[in-house]
N, C-alpha and C positions, 0 to 999 in steps of 0.2 A: 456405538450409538451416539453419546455425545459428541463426536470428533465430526459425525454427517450432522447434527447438529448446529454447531457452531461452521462447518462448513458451507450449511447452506443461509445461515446468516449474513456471512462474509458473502456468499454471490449476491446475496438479495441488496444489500447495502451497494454493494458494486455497481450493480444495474439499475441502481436508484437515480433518477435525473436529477440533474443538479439543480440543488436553490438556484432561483434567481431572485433578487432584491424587485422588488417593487419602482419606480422608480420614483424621485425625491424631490419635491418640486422646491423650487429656486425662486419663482416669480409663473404667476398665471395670470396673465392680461384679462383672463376671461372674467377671473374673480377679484381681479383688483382694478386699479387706475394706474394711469399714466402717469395723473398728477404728481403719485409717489416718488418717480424718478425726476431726475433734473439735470438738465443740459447743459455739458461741461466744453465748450467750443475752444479753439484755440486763443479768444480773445484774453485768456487768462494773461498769453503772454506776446501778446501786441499782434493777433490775427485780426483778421476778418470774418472768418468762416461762421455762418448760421447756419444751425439745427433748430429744430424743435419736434415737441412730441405731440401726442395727440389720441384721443381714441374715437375708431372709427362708429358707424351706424352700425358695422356688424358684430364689435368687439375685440378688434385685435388694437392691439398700438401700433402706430405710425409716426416711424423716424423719418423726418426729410429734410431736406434744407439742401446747402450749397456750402462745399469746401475752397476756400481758395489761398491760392499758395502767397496772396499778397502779404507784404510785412513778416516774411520767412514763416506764415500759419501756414496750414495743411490738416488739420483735423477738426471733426464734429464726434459726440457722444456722448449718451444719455445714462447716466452712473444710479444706481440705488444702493441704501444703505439700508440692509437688514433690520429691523427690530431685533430680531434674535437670531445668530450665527444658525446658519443651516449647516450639520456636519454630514459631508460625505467621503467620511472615512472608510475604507474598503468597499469604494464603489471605483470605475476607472474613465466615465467618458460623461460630456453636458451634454445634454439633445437640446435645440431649439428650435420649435417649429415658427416657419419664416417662410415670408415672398418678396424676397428680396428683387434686385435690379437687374442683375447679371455682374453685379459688381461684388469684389471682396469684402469683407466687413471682419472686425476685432472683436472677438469679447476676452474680459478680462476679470479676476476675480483677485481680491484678498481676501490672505486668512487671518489676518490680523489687524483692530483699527490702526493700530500704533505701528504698522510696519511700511516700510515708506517705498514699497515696489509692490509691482502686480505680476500674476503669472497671465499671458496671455499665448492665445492663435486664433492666428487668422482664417477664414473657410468663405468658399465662395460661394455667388446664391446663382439659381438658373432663371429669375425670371417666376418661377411658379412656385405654389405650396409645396417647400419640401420638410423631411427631418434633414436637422445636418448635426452631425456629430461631431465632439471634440475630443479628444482625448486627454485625459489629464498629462499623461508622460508627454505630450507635445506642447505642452504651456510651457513658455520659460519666463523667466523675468525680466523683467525690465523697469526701470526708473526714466520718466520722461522719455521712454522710447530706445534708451538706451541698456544694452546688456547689466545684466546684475549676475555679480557668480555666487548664486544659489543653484541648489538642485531643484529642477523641472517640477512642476506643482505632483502633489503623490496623495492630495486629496486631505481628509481634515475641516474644518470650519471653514464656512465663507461667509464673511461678514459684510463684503461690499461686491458687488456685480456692474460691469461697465460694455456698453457697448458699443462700439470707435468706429471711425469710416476716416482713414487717412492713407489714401495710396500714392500719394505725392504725386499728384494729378487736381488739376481745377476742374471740376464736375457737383452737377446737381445727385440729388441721391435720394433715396426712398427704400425704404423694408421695413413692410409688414413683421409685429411679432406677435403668435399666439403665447408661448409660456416657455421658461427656461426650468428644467430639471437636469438630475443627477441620475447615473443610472450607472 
């Protein structure tokens, strides 16, 4: 009697659907501002290229501007620093919903103020509202764009969020963002 029991425990758990996590928000344009973030353009290191940001009549934020490869620049993007670390430990992918251009776009996070690389990937937009997802195991690092040999981001705090437009191409650029989470 106990053995049907505990056996039918063991199925019922079995057949039990799996948690899923809720998912984690990162930044919601809907319930914050733009102004929070701040536009990090290549002129740090003798570019040219303009971004800026902006929120719309409808409530998304609005990245746009113009990349240009003069004086070796190449990138626009608009960085925010946490008030408080959001931890997305044992979660695995960002979703951000976006209307982008048709062009590729970076985002980028660290987990630490003090650590002097970012895990990033790149994802493409179609032109209309989509979700697009990132996967954590696809972030890798990088220092000013260049390889860092650390292991691929595996989740943890995120203390700063960045989001980049540099395809080593001179182009105008624009994408819509509603809100970035963790899931």
């Amino acid at each position: 009697m106990r053995f049907l029991l505990v056996l039918t425990l063991l199925i019922s758990f079995a057949m039990a659907p799996a948690k899923t996590h809720d998912p984690v928000s990162i930044y919601d344009f809907r319930k914050g501002t733009p102004m929070a973030w701040r536009v990090q353009d290549d002129t740090v290191m003798g570019g040219v290229s303009q971004g800026q940001v902006e929120m719309t009549d409808k409530g998304h934020a609005r990245f746009y501007g113009h990349v240009s490869l003069e004086n070796n620049g190449g990138f626009s993007s608009i960085l925010y620093t946490l008030n408080q670390p959001v931890d997305v430990a044992g979660l695995s992918v960002f979703n951000l919903r976006v209307k982008g251009d048709g062009k590729s776009y970076t985002l980028r996070v660290k987990s630490d103020p003090d650590q002097d690389y970012y895990h990033q990937a790149s994802f493409p937009t179609s032109g209309e509202w989509e979700q697009v997802q990132v996967p954590f195991g696809e972030m890798t690092a990088v220092h000013h764009g260049e390889p860092v040999d650390v292991p691929n981001f595996a989740g943890g705090p995120v203390h700063e969020v960045q989001l980049l437009i540099g395809n080593k191409k001179e182009q105008d650029f624009e994408v819509l963002v509603d809100r970035i989470e963790a899931k």
